[in-house]
C-alpha positions as CSV (number, residue, x, y, z in Angstrom):
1,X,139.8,74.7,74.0
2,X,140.9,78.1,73.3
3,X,143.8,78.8,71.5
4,X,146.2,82.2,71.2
5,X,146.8,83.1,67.7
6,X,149.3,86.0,67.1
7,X,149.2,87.8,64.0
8,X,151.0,90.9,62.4
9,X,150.3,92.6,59.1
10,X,152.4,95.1,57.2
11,X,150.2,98.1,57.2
12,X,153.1,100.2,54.7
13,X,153.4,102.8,57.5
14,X,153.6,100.2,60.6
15,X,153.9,96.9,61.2
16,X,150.4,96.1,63.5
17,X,150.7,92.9,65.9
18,X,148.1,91.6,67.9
19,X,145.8,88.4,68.9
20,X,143.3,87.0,69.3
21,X,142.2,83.8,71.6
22,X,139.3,81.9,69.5
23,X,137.9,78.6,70.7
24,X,138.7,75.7,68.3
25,X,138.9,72.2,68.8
26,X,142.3,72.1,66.3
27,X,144.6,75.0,66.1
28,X,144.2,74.7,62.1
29,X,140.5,76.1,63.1
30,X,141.4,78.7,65.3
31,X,143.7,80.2,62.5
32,X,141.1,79.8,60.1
33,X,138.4,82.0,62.5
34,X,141.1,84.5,63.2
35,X,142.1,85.4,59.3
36,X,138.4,85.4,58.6
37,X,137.9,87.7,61.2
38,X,140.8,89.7,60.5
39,X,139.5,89.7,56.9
40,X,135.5,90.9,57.7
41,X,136.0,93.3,60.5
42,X,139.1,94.8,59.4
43,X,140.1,94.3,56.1
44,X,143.5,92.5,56.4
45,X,143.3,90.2,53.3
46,X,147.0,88.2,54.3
47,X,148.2,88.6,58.2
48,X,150.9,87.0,59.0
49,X,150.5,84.0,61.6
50,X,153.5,84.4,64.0
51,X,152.9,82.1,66.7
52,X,149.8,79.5,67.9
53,X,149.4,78.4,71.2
54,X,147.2,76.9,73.9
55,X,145.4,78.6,76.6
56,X,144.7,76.7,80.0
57,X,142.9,73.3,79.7
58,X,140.2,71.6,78.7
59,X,137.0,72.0,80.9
């Protein structure tokens, strides 16, 4: 299942907001893929997790 996981982080001069849509069994797992890439791709030690949702249906 894939799941949307919105994110913002305080970047001192602006506030940057995205997502990203992972695919996770559990949406504790698709948080855990997004901070670590948010973490090894960009640097972002501690985003902020606004929101966690699914997308479509199983297959």
């Amino acid at each position: 299942m894939r799941w949307k996981v919105y994110f913002q982080y305080d970047a001192g001069d602006y506030i940057a907001k995205g997502w990203f849509a992972p695919r996770a069994e559990r949406a504790e797992e698709a948080v855990e893929r997004v901070k670590r890439k948010l973490r090894e791709e960009f640097g972002i030690e501690k985003p902020l997790i606004t929101k966690v949702r699914p997308v479509g249906g199983r297959s």
